[in-house]
N, C-alpha and C positions, 0 to 999 in steps of 0.2 A: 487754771490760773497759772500765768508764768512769775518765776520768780528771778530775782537778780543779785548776782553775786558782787558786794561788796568790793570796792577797786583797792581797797585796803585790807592786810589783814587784821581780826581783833586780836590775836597770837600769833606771832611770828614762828618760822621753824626753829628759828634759836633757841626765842623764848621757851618756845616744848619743850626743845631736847635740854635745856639744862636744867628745867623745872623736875623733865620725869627722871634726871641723876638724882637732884637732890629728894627725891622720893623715893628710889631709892636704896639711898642713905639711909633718910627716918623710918622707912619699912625696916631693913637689916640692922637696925641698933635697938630697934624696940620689937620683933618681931621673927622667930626663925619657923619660918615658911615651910611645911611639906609639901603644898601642893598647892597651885597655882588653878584656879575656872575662871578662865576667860570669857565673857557673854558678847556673843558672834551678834550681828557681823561687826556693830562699831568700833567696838575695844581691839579688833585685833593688833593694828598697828601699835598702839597702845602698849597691848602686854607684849608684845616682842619686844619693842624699845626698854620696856620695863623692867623685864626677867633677864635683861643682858645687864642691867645695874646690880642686880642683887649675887650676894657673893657665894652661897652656897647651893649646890645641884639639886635641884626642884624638878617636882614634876610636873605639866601643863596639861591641862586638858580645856577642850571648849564647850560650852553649850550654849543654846539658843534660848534666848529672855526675850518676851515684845511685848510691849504695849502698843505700839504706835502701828505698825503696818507700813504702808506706803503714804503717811499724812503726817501734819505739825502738829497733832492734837493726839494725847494718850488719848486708845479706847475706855481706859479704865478696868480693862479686861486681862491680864499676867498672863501670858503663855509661855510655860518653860517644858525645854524640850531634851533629850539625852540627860539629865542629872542623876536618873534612875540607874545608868549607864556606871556610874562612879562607884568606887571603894571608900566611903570617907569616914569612917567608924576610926576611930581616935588620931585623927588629922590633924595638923595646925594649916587651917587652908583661908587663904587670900582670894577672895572674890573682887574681879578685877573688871568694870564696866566705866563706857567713855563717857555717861551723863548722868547726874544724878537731878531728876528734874523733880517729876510730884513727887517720888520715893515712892510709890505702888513696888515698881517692878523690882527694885535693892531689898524693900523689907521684905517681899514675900521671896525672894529666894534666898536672901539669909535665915530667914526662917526656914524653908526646906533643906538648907546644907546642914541645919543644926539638931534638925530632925533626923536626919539621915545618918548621925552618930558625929558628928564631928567634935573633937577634941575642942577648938577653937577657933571661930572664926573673925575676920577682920576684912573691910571692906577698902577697898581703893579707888577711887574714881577722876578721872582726864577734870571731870568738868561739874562743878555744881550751882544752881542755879537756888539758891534759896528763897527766893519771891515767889517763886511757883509749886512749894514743898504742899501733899496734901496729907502726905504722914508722916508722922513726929519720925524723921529718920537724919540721922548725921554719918556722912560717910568715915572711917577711919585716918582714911590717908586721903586728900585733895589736891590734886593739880593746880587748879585753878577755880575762882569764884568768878560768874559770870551773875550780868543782868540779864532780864529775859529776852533773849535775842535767841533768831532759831540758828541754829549755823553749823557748817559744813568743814570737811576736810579735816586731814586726820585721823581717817577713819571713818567720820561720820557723815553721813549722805542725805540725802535730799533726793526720794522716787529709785535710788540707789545709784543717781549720779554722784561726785564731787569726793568719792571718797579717797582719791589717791592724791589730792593737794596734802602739798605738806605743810602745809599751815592751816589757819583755821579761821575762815571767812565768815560775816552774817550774810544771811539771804532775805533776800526782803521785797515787798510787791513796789516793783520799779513807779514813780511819779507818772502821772500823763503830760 
């Protein structure tokens, strides 16, 4: 099935970059960070724009969270990858992901960061879609509130295209 990229964006680049300062901001007044997990591939652009707002030296690490695969539909199925990898026994760690859709994939890896020892943790997320949440989860910090639109750019991709727009398009099955 092809899809078509919006001639318009729903977030401009502006609107991002001033959105993830002001975030931040509300992260570093409410929150002193040791350690930054990044969940690859969407969020990267993400946590780089992000981790240059915050004002004291953190540490970054990434790992791999999926539900989706190469499609617009969660499997329903959490596959996290490298977390095992981590030190996080009395942390203050920010888990940093660019979609917060059913919440499958945020609550079960905040669940294993917390398992795994962590002092406290606190969630961030680009984008949340709350019409389409299937577990009772609220992200800490939000970007932006979105309707259920699937969309691209900014990191986040479509078959693993669209991820280097620096804005943030819907995709959608083009009219006949």
């Amino acid at each position: 099935m092809e899809y078509e990229l919006s001639k318009e964006p729903l977030l401009t680049a502006s609107q991002i970059e001033e959105r993830v300062q002001q975030l931040g901001l509300e992260i570093s007044s409410q929150f002193q960070v040791d350690l930054v997990i990044g969940v690859l591939t969407g969020s990267f652009i993400f946590v780089a724009d992000l981790v240059r707002c915050l004002p004291n030296t953190i540490q970054v690490r990434f790992i791999k969270a999926s539900s989706y695969g190469c499609s617009q539909q969660s499997s329903g199925s959490v596959k996290i990858r490298s977390l095992e990898e981590l030190d996080l026994k009395n942390k203050k760690v920010l888990v940093i992901d660019d979609i917060l859709d059913t919440g499958r994939t945020l609550s079960c890896l905040l669940e294993q960061v917390r398992l795994a020892g962590a002092d406290t943790v606190k969630s961030a997320v680009l984008l949340d879609k709350p019409s389409r949440r299937e577990v009772s989860i609220e992200a800490d910090f939000v970007g932006f509130s979105i309707e259920n639109h699937f969309v691209v750019g900014y990191g986040l991709d479509y078959a693993e295209g669209y991820r280097s727009l620096p804005a943030i398009y819907k995709m959608s099955i083009p009219s006949p």
